[in-house]
N, C-alpha and C positions, 0 to 999 in steps of 0.2 A: 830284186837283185841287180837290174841292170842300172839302177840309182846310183847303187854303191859302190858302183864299178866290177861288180863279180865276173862278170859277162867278160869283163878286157883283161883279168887276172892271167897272172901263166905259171901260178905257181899255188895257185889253192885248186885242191885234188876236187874239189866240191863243185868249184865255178868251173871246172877240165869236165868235169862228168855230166855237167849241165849242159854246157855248149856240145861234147859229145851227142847227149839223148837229144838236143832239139836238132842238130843234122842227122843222124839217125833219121828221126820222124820225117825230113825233109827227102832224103834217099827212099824211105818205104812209099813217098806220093809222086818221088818222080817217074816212075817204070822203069823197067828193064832198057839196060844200056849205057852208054858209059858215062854218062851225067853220074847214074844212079851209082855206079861202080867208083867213081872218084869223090860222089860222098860219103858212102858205106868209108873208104877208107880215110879220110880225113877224119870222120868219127874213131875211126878205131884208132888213130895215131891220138888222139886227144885222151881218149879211154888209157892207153898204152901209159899216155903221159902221167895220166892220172896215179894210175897205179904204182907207178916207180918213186912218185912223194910219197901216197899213202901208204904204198907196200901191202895192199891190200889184193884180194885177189878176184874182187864184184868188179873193178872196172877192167882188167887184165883178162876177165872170160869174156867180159863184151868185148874187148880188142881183136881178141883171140875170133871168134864166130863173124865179126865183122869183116875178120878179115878174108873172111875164105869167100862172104858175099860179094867182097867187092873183086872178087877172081885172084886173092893170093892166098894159094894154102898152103906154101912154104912159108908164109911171114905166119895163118892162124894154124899150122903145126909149132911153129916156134914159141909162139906166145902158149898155147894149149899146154904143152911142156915145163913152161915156167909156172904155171901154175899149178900143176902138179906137183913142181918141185917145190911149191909156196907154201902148199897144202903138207906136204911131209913135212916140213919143217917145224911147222904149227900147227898140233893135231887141232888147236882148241881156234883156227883159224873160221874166219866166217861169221854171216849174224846170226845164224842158228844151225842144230844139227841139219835141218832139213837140207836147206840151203849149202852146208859145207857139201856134204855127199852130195847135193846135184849138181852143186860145181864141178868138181870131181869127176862127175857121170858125163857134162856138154865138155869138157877136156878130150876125156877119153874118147868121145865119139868122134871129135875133130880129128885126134890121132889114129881116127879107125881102128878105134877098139870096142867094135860097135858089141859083143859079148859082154866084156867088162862092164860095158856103158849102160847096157840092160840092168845090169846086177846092182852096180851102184846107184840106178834109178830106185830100182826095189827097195834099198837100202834108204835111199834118205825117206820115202814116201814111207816106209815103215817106223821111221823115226817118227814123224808126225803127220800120222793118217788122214787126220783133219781139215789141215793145213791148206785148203781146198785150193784158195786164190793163189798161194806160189806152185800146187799144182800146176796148175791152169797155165801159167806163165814160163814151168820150163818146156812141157809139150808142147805150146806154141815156139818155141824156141828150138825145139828138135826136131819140131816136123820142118823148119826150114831150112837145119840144116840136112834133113833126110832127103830134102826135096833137093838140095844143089846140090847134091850128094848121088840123086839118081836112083836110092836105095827106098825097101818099102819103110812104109811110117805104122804098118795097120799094129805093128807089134805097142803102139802105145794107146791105144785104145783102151785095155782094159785097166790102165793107169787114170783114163782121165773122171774127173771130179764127177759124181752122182748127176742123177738127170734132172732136172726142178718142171715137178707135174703141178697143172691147175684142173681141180676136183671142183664138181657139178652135180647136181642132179635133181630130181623131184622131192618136195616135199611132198606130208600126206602119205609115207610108206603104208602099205596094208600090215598090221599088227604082225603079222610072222614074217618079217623081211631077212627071215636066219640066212638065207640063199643067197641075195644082194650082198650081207654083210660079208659072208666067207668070201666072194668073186671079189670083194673090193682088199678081204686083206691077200689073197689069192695075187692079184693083180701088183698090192706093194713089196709081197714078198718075192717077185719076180723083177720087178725091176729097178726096186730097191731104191727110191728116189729120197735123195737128201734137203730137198725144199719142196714144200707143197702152198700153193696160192689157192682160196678159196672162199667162202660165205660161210658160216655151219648154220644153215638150216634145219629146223625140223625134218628129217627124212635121212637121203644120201648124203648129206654134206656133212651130218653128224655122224654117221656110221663111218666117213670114209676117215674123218678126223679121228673120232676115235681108236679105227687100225693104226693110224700113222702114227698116234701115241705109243700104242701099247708095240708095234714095232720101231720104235724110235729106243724107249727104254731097253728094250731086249738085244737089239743088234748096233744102231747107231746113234751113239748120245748127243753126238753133235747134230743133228737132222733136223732142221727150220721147219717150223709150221708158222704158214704169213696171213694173214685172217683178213679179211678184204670184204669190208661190209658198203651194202650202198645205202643204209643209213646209221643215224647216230646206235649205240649200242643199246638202250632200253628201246628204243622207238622199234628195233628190227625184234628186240627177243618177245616184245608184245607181237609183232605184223606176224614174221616168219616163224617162231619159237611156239608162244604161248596158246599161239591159234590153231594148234594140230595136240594139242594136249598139255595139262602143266606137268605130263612125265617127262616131258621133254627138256623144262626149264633147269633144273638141274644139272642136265647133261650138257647143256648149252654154256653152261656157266662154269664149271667143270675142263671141257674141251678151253672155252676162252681161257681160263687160268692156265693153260699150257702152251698158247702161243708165243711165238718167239717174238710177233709185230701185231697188232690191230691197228688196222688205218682206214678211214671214213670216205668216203668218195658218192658224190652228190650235189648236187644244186637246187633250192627251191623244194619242189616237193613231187615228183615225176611217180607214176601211176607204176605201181610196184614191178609187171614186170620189165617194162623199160628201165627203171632204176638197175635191177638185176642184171639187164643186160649190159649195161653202164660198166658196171661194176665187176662184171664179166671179162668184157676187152680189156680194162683196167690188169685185172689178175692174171689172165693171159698174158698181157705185154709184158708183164712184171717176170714171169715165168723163163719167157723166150729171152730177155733181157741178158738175166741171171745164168741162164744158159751161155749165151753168147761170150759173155764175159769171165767166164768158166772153161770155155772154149769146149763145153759138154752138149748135150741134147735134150731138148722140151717135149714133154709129152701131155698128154690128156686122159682126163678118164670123166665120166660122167653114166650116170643110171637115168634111163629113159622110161616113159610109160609102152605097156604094150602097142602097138600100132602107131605110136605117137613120131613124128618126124623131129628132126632136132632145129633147135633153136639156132637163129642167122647166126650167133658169136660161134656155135660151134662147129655148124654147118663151113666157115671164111675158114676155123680153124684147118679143119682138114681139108679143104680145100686151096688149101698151099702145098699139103702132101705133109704138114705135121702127123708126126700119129696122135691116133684118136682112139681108145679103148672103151665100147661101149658096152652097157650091163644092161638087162631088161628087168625093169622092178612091176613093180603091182601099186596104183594107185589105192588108198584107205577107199570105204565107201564115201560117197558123196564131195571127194578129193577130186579137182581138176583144172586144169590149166586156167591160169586168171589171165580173161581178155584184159588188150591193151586201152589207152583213153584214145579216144578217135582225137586226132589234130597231132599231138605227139609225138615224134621221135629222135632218134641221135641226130643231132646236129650239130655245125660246125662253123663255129665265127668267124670270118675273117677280117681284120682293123688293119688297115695301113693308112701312114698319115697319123692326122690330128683327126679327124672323122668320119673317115671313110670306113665303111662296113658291108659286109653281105654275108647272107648263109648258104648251106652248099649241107646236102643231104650225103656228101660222099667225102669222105677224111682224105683219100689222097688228092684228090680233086682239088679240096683246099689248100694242103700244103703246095700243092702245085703253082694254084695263084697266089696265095702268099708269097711264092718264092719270086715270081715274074713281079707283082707289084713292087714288090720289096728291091728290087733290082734294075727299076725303072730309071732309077737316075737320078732323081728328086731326093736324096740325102734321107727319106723316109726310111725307119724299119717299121715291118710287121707281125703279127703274132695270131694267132690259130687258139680256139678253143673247141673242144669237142665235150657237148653237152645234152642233156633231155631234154629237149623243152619244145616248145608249139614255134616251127622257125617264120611264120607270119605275126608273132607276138614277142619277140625273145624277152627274155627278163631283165630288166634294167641290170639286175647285180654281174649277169654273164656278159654283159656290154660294156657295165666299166671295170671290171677284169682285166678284158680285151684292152684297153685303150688304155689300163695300167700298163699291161705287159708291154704294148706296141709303146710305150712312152722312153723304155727303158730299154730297147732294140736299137742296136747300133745303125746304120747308117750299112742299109741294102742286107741289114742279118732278118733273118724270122726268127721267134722265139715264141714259146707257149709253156705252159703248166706239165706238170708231172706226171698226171692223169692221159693228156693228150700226149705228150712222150710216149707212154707204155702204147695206146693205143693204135699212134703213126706203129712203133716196133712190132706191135701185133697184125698190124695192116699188110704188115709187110713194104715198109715205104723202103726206096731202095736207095735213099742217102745215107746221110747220119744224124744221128740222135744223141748230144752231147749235153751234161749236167752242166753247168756254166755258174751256177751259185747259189746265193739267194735274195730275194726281192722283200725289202721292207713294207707291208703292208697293213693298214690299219687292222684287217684283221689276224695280223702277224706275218711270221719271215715266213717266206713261200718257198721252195727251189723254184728256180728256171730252166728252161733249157731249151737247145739252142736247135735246129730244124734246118739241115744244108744236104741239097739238092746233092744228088750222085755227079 
């Protein structure tokens, strides 16, 4: 856009509301103070401006809320107003019903009509229950003006989007696993979650999929099931599926026919339960991600053997203070934990430069030094893979990954795969984690994404 001159426009409502959102974006990184105050409102005279071409009423409610961040709430009572009055005039105003009523509702609330502004929230969210992501985007939008505002926010909680759980647990259930199954639909009809990340497994993983269907059809028809295998799909429904009974295989196949995603995550050929665990963090990250972005809450469920302690991806999980809902199941006879391959475990590449490489048994660690190498001064960028493998042998294929990825890193950026995305987000890395595109690769387009230090 800024080729064609959009960016220097002052009269296309388009190129107004672009320049607006990137000084916006610029105000929300400068902090509190008057830097940040004098660009909140320079956005909003731009948003303002916008709006009086388009005569629409999207850039006139950013004006309107920007204005009060940047400490004038006589200019976002005034704009707030106008749009109310934009909105009566055009019942059919807006890009959709949702949207109209939440216009409407961030108005109202500017004008401290925080009653009304309740109702008309209910109202457009009722319009389209679904509509998850512009959920997400006006309660982030009200909790900051509740917060300049000085007023509670907890009243929008029960508005914000379903919680996205990643499900776990043993295969090898003992034939009467009726008790597991009840606790697991027990557990989603409690907390009603609208994405689920997970394996289905012979055992709990099929049992849990199974409830999320048959409670998906009955209460929420929009509700994601995200299928997260750590190998190809026949290879896993022989290892994981086939090998605990062929009553299973049909249900395996069944459940997969009602995912909303299957996606394959692995490298080489890593000794099943490191693969699993792989594929773990993966689901995890993907989980909390989705949350985040939702502006909602991740949670966990997993069924355990008796006495049995839980596995490190579950163990990190709660040990951030995620919740973690745990079930106690019954191992089949002669069912039990498959030891790992001796030499094996997660590990994590790091390429800077043209051939510089090392591994690092610990993800944040890496990105760490990724981030220092990459910032050294030498015009190098670098890239991070987290992988199975033997880190005294790594696999050629995980090496020139790495030196694909590090090829195409801008100068002092890190960058890595999609798989290590989810898993920095599950680590809990405390930058950020940006999707930036995707990478042309022999063995097709990849996403990227981008790895910057807090």
């Amino acid at each position: 856009m800024a080729q064609q001159g959009l960016l220097d426009s002052d009269n296309d409502p388009r190129a107004l509301s672009l320049q607006a959102r990137l000084i916006k974006d610029r105000a929300k990184r400068a902090g509190k103070g008057a830097e940040q105050a004098r660009l909140f409102d320079q956005s909003a005279q731009l948003y303002a401006k916008a709006a009086g071409i388009a005569g629409s009423s999207y850039p006139l409610i950013n004006a309107a809320s920007l204005s009060l961040f940047a400490g004038k709430p006589a200019q976002a009572r005034r704009f707030a107003q106008d749009v109310l009055d934009m909105i009566a005039a055009d019942p059919m105003e807006g890009e959709t019903p949702y949207w109209r009523e939440a216009t409407r509702a961030e108005a109202l609330l500017l004008l401290d009509q925080e009653v009304e502004a309740r109702a008309a929230l209910r109202r457009a969210i009722a319009r389209q229950p679904h509509a998850w992501e512009d959920h997400a985007a006006t309660i982030a939008q009200f909790a900051l003006i509740l917060a300049e505002k000085g007023w509670d926010a907890a009243w929008l909680d029960p508005h914000r989007p379903p919680p996205s759980v990643h499900f776990s647990g043993i295969a090898g259930l003992a034939p009467d696993a009726s008790g597991v199954a009840a606790a697991l639909a027990q557990f989603i009809a409690s907390d009603r979650p609208g994405f689920a990340y997970g394996a289905l497994a012979a055992g709990a993983d099929l049992l849990f999929a199974e409830a999320f269907v048959a409670w998906r059809d009955a209460e929420c028809p929009a509700a994601e099931l995200h299928v997260v295998l750590p190998y190809p799909v026949d290879q896993f429904r022989q290892i994981s599926v086939a090998a605990f009974g062929d009553h299973w295989t049909a249900r395996f196949d069944a459940a997969l026919a009602q995912a909303t995603s299957t996606t394959v995550y692995g490298l080489a050929d890593p000794s099943l339960p490191l693969a699993v665990e792989y594929a773990d963090w993966v689901a995890m990250g993907r989980a909390v991600r989705n949350a985040q972005v939702l502006a909602s809450r991740a949670c966990a469920v997993t069924v355990v053997g008796e006495s049995e302690s839980l596995r490190p991806q579950l163990a990190s999980w709660r040990a951030v203070g995620r919740s973690l809902t745990i079930i106690e199941g019954v191992r089949s006879a002669g069912s039990k934990r498959s030891p790992g391959v001796t030499g094996q475990s997660l590990q994590t590449v790091v390429w800077a430069g043209e051939a510089s490489w090392s591994m690092h048994a610990d993800l944040l660690a890496a990105a760490d030094e990724a981030s220092r190498l990459a910032s050294a001064g030498d015009g190098a960028g670098a890239a991070i893979i987290v992988a199975p493998c033997d880190p005294d042998q790594p696999p050629a294929p995980l090496l020139q990954h790495a030196a694909a990825l590090a090829a195409v890193a801008n100068p002092g950026a890190v960058v890595c795969d999609e798989a290590t995305a989810m898993a920095l987000v599950h680590a809990g890395w405390d930058g950020t984690v940006e999707e930036l595109g995707e990478l042309p690769l022999p063995s097709g387009r990849e996403p990227i994404w981008s790895v910057l230090p807090a």
